[in-house]
C-alpha positions in Angstrom: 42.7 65.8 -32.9 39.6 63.5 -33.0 41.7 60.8 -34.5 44.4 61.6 -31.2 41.4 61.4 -29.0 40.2 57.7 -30.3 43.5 56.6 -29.6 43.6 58.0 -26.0 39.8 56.5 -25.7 41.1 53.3 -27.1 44.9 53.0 -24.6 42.3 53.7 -21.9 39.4 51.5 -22.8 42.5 48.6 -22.9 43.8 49.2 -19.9 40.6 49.3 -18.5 39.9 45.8 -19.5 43.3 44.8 -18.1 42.5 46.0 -14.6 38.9 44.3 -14.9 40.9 41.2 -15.9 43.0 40.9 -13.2 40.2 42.2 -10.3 38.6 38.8 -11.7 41.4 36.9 -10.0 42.2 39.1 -7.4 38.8 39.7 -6.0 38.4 35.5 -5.5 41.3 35.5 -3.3 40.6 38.5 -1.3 37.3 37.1 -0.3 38.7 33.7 -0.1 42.0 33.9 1.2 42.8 30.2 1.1 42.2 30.5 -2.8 45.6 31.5 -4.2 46.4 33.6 -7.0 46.3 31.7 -10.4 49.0 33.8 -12.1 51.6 32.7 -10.4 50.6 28.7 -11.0 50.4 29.8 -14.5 53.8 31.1 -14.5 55.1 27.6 -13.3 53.2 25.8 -15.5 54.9 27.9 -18.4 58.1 28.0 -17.2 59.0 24.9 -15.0 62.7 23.0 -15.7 63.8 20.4 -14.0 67.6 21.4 -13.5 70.1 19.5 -11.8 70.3 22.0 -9.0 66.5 22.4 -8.5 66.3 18.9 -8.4 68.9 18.0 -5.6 67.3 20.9 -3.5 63.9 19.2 -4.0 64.7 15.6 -2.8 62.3 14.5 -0.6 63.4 14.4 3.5 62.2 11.0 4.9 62.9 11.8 9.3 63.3 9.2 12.0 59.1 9.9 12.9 57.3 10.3 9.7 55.9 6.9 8.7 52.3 7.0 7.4 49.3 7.3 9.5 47.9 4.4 7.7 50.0 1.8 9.9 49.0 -1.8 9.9 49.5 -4.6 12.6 52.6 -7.1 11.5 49.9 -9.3 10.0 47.1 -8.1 8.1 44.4 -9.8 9.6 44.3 -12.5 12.5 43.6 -15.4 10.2 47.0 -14.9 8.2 50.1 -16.6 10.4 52.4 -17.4 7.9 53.4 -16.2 4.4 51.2 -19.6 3.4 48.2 -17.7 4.2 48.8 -14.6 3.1 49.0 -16.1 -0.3 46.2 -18.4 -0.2 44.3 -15.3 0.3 45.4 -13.5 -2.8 42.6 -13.9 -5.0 43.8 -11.3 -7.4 44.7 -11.8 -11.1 48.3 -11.5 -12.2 48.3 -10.4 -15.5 50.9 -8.4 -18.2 50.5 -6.3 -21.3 53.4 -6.8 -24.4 55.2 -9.7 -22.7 55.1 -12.6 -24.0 54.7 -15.6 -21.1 53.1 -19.1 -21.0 51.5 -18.5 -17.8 47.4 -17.9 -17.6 46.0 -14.8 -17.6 42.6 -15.3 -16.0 43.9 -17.4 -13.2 43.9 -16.4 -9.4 47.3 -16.0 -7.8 46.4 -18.2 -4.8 44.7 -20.9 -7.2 48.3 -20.3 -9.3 50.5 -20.8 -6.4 48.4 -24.3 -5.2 49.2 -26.2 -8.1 52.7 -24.9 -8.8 53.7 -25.8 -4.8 52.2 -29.3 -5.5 54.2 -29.7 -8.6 57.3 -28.8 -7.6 57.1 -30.7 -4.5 56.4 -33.9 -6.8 59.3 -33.2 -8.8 61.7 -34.1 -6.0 60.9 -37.4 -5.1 64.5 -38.8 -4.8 65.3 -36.1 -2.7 62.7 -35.0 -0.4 64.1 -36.6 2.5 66.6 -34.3 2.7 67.1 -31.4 4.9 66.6 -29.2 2.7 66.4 -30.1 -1.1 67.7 -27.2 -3.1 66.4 -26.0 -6.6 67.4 -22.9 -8.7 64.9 -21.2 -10.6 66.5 -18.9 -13.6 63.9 -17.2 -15.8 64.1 -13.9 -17.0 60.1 -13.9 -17.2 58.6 -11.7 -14.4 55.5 -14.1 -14.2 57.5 -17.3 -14.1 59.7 -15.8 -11.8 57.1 -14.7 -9.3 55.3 -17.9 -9.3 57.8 -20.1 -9.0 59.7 -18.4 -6.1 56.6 -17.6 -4.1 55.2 -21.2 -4.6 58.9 -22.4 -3.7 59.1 -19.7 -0.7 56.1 -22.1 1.3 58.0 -25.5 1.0 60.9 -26.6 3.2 63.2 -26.1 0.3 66.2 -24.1 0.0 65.5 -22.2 -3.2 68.2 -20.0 -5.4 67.0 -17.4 -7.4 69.1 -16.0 -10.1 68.5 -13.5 -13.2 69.6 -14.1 -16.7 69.8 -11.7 -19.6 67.5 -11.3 -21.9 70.0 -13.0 -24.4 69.3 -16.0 -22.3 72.8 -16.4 -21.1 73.8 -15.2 -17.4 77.2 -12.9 -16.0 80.2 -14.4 -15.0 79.6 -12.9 -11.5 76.2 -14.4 -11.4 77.0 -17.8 -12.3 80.2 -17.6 -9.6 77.9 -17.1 -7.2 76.0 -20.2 -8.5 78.7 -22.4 -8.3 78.6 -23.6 -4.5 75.1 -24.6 -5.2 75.8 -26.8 -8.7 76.6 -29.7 -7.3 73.9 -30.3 -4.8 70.6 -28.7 -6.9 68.4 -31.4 -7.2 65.9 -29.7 -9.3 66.4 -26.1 -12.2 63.8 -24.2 -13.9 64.3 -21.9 -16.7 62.6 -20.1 -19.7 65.1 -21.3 -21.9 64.2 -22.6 -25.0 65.0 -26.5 -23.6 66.6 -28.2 -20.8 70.6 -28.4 -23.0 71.1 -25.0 -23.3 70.7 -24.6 -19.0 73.0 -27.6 -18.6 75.4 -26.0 -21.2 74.7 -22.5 -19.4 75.6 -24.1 -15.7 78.6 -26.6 -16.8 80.1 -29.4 -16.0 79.3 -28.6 -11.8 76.0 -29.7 -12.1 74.8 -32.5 -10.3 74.2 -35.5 -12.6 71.0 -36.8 -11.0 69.6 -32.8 -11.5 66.2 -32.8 -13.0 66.4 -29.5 -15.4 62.9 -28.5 -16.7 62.3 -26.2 -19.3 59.0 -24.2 -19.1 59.0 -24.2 -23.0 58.6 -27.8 -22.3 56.0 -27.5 -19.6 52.5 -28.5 -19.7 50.6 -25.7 -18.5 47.5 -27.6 -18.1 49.5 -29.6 -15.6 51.5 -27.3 -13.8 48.8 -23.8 -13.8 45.7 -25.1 -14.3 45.5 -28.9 -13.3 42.8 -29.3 -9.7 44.7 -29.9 -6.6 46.8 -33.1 -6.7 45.3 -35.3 -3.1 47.4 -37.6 -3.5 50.8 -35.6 -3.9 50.0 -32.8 -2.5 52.7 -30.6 -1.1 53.1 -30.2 3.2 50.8 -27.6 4.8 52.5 -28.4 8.2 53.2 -24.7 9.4 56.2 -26.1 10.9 57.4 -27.7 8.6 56.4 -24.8 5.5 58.6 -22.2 7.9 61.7 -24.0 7.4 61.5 -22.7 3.8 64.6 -20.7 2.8 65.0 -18.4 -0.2 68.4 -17.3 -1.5 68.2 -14.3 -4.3 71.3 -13.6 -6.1 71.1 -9.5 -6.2 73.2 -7.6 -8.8 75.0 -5.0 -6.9 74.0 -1.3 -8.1 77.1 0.4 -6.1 80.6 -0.3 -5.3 80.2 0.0 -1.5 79.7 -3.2 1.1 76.1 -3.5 2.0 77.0 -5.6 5.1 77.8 -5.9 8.5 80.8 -4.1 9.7 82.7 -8.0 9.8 82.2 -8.4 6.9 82.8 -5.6 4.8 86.0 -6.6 3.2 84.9 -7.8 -0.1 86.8 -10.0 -3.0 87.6 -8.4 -6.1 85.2 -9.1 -8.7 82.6 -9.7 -6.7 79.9 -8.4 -8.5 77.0 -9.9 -6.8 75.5 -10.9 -3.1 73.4 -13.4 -1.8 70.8 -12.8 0.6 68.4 -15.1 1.9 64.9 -14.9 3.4 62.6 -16.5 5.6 58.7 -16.7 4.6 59.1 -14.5 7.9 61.0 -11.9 6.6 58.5 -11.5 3.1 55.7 -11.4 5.2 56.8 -8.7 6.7 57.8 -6.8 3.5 54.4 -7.5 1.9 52.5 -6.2 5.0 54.6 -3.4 5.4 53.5 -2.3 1.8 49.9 -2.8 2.6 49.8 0.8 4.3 50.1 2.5 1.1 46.1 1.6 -0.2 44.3 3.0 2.2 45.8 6.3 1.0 45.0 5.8 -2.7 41.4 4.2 -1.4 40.5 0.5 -0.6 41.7 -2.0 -3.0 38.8 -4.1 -4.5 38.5 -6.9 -7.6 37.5 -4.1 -9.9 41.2 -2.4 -9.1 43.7 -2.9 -11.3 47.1 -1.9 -10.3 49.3 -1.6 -13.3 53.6 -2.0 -12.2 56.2 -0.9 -15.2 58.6 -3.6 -15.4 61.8 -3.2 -18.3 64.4 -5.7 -18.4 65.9 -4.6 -21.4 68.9 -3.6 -19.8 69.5 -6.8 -17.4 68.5 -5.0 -14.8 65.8 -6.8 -12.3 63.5 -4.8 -11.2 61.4 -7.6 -10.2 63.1 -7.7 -6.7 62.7 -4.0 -6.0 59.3 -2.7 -4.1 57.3 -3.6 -7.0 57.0 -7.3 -5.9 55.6 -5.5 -2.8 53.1 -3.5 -4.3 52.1 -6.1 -6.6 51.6 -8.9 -3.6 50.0 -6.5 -1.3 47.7 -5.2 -4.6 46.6 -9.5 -5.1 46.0 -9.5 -1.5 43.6 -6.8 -1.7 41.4 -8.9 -4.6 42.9 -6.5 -7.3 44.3 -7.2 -10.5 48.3 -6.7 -11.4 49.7 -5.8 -14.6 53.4 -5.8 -15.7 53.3 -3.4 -18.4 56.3 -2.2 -20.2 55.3 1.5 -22.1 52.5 4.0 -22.2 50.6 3.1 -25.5 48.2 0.6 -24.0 47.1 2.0 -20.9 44.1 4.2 -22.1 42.4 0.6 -23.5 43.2 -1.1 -19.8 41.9 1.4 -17.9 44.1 1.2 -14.8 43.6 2.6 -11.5 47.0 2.7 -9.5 50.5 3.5 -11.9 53.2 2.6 -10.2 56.1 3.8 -13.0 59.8 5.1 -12.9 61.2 8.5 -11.7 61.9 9.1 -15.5 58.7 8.4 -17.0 57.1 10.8 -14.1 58.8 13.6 -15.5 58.9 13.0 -19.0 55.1 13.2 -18.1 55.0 16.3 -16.2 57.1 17.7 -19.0 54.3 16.6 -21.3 52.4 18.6 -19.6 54.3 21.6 -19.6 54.3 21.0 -23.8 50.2 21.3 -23.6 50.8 24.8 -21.5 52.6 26.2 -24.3 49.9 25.5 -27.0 47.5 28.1 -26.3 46.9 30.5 -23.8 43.6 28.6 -23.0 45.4 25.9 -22.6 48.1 27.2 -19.9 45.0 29.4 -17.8 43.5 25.5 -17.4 46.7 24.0 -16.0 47.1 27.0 -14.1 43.6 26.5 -12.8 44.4 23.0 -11.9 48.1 24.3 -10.5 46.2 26.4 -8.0 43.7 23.6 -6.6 46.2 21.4 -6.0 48.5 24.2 -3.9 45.4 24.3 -2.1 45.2 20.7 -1.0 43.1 19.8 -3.6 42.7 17.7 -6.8 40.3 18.5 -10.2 39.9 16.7 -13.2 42.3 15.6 -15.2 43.3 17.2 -18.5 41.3 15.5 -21.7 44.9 14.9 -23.2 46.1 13.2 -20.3 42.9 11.1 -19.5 43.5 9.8 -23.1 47.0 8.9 -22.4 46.2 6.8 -19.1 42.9 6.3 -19.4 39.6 7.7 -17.2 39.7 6.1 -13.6 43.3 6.1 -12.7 43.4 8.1 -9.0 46.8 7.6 -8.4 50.7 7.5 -9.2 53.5 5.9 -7.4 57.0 6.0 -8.3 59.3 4.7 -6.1 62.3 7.2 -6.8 63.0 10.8 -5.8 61.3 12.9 -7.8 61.0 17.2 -7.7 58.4 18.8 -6.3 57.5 20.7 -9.5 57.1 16.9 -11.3 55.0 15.7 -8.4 52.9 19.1 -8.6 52.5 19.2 -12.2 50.9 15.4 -12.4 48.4 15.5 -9.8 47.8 19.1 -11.9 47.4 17.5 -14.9 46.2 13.5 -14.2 43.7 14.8 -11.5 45.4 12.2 -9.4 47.4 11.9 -6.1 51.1 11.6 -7.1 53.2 9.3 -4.0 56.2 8.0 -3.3 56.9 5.0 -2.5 59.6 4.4 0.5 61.9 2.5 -0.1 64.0 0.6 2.9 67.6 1.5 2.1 68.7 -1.6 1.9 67.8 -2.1 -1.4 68.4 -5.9 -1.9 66.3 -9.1 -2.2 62.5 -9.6 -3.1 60.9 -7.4 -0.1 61.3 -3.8 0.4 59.4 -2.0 3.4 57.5 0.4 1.7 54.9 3.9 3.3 53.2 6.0 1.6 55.1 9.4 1.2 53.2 12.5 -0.3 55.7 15.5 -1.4 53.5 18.5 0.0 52.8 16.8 3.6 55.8 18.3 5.2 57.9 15.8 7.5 58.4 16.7 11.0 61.9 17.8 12.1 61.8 16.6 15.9 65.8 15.8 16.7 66.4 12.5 17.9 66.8 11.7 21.8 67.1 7.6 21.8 69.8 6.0 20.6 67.3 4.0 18.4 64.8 5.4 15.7 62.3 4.1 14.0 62.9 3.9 10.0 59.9 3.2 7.9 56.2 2.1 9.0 56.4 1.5 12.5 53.9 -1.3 11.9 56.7 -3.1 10.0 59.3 -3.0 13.5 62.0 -1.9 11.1 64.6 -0.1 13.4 68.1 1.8 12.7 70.7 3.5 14.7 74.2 5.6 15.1 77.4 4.1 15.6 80.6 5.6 15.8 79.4 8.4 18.0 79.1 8.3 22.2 75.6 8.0 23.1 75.1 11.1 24.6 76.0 12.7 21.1 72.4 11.7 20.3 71.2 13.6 23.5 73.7 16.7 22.3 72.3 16.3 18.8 75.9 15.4 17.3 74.0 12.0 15.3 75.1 13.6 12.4 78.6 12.7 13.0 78.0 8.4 13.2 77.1 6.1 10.8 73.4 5.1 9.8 73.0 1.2 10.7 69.5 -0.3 9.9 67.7 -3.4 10.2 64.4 -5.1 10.5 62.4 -8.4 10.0 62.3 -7.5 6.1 65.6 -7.5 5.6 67.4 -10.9 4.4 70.8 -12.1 5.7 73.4 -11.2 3.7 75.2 -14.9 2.7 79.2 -14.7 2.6 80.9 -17.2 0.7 83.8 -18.1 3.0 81.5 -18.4 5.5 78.7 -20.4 7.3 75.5 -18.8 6.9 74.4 -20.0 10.0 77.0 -18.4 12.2 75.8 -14.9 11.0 75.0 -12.8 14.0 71.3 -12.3 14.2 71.7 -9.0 15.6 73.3 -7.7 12.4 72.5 -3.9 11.6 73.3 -3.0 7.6 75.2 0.1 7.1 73.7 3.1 4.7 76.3 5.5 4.6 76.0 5.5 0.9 72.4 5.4 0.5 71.5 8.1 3.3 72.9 10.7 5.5 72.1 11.3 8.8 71.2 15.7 9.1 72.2 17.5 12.3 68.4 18.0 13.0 68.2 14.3 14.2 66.5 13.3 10.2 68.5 11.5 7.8 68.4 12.1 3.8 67.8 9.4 1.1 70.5 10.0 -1.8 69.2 9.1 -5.3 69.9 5.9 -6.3 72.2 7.3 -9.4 74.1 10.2 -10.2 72.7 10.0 -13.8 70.7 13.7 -13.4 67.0 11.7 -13.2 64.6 12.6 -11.4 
């Protein structure tokens, strides 16, 4: 009997514990009702997949009328009037970890794009009387690259951008849609190893009186480094620097035309496009991105905004809305690193990630790893869980601080991503987790980008005008239906027309058979593929592959 009754004493003695256990949590919320229960937080922390399904019914909902409150004027301030002086402003560092480039590290970007303008300019001395001398700058190098094309993108050039692989060589469809340009180049750069293997690589269609540099062969004293040139220096005629003109030759990630409804009959094989911009049209782009700091907190010199760049698969990213965030980032006075993996962050310290959809949930999934140690362990994400589902952020884990470092406050990615990935980083990094918008038309060196936080829900106010606004209003990009009546959009029947879009961002698509010049200006790009207008009035971004990532 006694030993009977120590058990009793014992069961009740346990369950007694138990209540007292969970009062602990309980009690907090009842007084505080805005403090939510932590078991359920832990529960997600322990059990969160990322399934196909969950993560279709989490994409993100960008509507006609939620930009960013953080809107800026076309121009950043009154002083900037061209892309010129945006750049000459940029005293940022561009810099990169685990990529090998000849380009200075500790060098300003406007100091960087001085000397490059003057010595291009001075490399086309036979030609400069020309309309518009054309050059072709093919480097896989994401430094090169950059600085080349934005010291290019201020002279009255007509510059061609292409991509090669990182074998060095370049795809039949890219160097098709070289060949109208060959024979009239009168200057090529490239990261080749010397100046034969690009003449070997482009053909017999070269021009012969073509100067071909090799920046093996470059002396970057002269070309980065070297004061500013008086007595060569390149035009600063704003007149003059806005009849610049730059041509990128963009891979094509889908099968459908990304063009105007003339001209969306396409040759077979065509495997690329050209687009070209005005310094116009990446001013725009770059200011458009500015709105995204003031939500992460003021840019300064002691910022330093770290990009993942991976070219290992030919694919260049460079031309996506990382050039944006980097230009915009230099603009501020921060630094910019291209950084390709995680394993050097923690010694660099950065302060702004801006990495792929898939590295944002392998991270979260990390995360959910560290939940399933210990029991300690998943109460202190589940701790975290619950600030953050009330609007707020604590510190980060230790394990993740040592994986990216102490003073990184946020993460962009520029992808969808679930709502369980974005809430499980800003659980676990302390740090605000964003998206970054991308303007559907996904081609050349600008994107329009806003700030886009998962848990601010969007508002769902149905469209009445036959034209929305799409993106930061500051940036005047615009879309609208076709292939409906107008009243449908009174009648809210959007849903059954087509998404068109355009803006100052957005480059003019060049068609081979055809004069670029007699392209109508008024030319809306159709997204059919890319987004889908909702019968609310909103339209849905689609993820930019079918391949299950986030």
């Amino acid at each position: 009997m006694e030993d009977q009754a120590v058990l009793i004493g014992f069961d009740q003695l346990t369950s007694t514990l138990i209540v007292l256990f969970i009062l602990s949590y309980l009690i907090p919320s009842i007084i505080n009702p805005d403090q939510s229960w932590l078991i359920h937080p832990i529960i997600l922390a322990h059990q969160a997949r990322f399934s196909p399904t969950r993560k279709q019914s989490e994409t993100p909902i960008i509507t006609n009328s939620g930009a960013t409150p953080h809107s800026l004027p076309v121009t950043p301030d009154r002083s900037v009037k061209s892309l010129y002086d945006l750049l000459l402003k940029a005293e940022g560092k561009l810099q990169q970890i685990d990529l090998h480039s000849i380009l200075p590290q500790d060098v300003r970007l406007n100091r960087l794009i001085t000397n490059v303008r003057n010595q291009l300019w001075s490399q086309l001395p036979s030609k400069k009387n020309e309309e518009h001398p054309k050059i072709l700058i093919l480097c896989e190098d994401p430094y090169l690259k950059l600085v080349f094309t934005l010291s290019a993108a201020t002279l009255p050039i007509t510059t061609i951008v292409g991509s090669s692989k990182p074998t060095g060589t370049i795809s039949i469809d890219s160097k098709a849609a070289l060949e109208p340009y060959l024979d009239s180049l009168s200057l090529v750069i490239s990261d080749s190893s010397s100046k034969d293997l690009v003449q070997e690589l482009l053909g017999p269609k070269l021009a012969g009186d073509c100067l071909v540099l090799s920046t093996a062969e470059l002396d970057c004293n002269a070309w980065f480094l070297a004061d500013d040139q008086r007595g060569d220096s390149a035009p600063h005629d704003p007149a003059l620097v806005s009849q610049a003109r730059l041509r990128i030759i963009h891979q094509q990630q889908r099968s459908s035309s990304s063009t105007c409804s003339n001209d969306s009959t396409k040759k077979e094989g065509e495997g690329v496009e050209v687009y070209e911009y005005t310094p116009e049209n990446i001013l725009a782009g770059i200011t458009g991105s500015l709105g995204i700091f003031p939500v992460t907190g003021k840019m300064t010199s002691k910022d330093r905004i770290f990009l993942e760049f991976n070219n290992s698969d030919g694919d260049d990213d460079l031309w996506g809305s990382e050039i944006s965030v980097a230009l915009a980032g230099l603009y501020s006075g921060a630094d910019v690193y291209f950084f390709n993996g995680f394993k050097l962050l923690s010694e660099y310290k950065p302060t702004i990630l801006m990495i792929k959809a898939m590295n944002a949930q392998i991270l979260a999934e990390e995360i959910i790893q560290l939940s399933n140690l210990s029991l300690l362990k998943k109460f202190t994400i589940g701790r975290r869980l619950s600030q953050v589902y009330n609007g707020n952020l604590g510190s980060p884990l230790v394990e993740t601080g040592e994986w990216v470092g102490p003073q990184l406050r946020a993460i962009l990615t520029k992808d969808p991503i679930s709502q369980s990935t974005a809430t499980l980083i800003r659980a676990g990094f302390g740090v605000s987790m964003q998206r970054i918008y991308a303007h559907p038309i996904s081609t050349g060196p600008i994107l329009v980008s806003q700030q886009y936080d998962f848990q601010v829900p969007q508002s769902t106010t149905r469209a009445t005008k036959s034209m929305m606004g799409c993106g930061p209003p500051a940036a005047n990009v615009e879309c609208k239906i076709v292939g409906v009546a107008e009243p449908s959009l009174v009648n809210h029947d959007a849903w059954k027309g087509k998404l068109v879009v355009r803006g100052p961002s957005i480059g003019t698509r060049i068609v081979p058979s055809r004069d670029p010049t007699s392209q109508q200006e008024d030319c809306f790009f159709p997204v059919a593929e890319i987004a889908q207008v909702l019968p609310n009035g909103t339209f849905l971004l689609f993820p930019p592959s079918s391949t299950g990532d986030d």
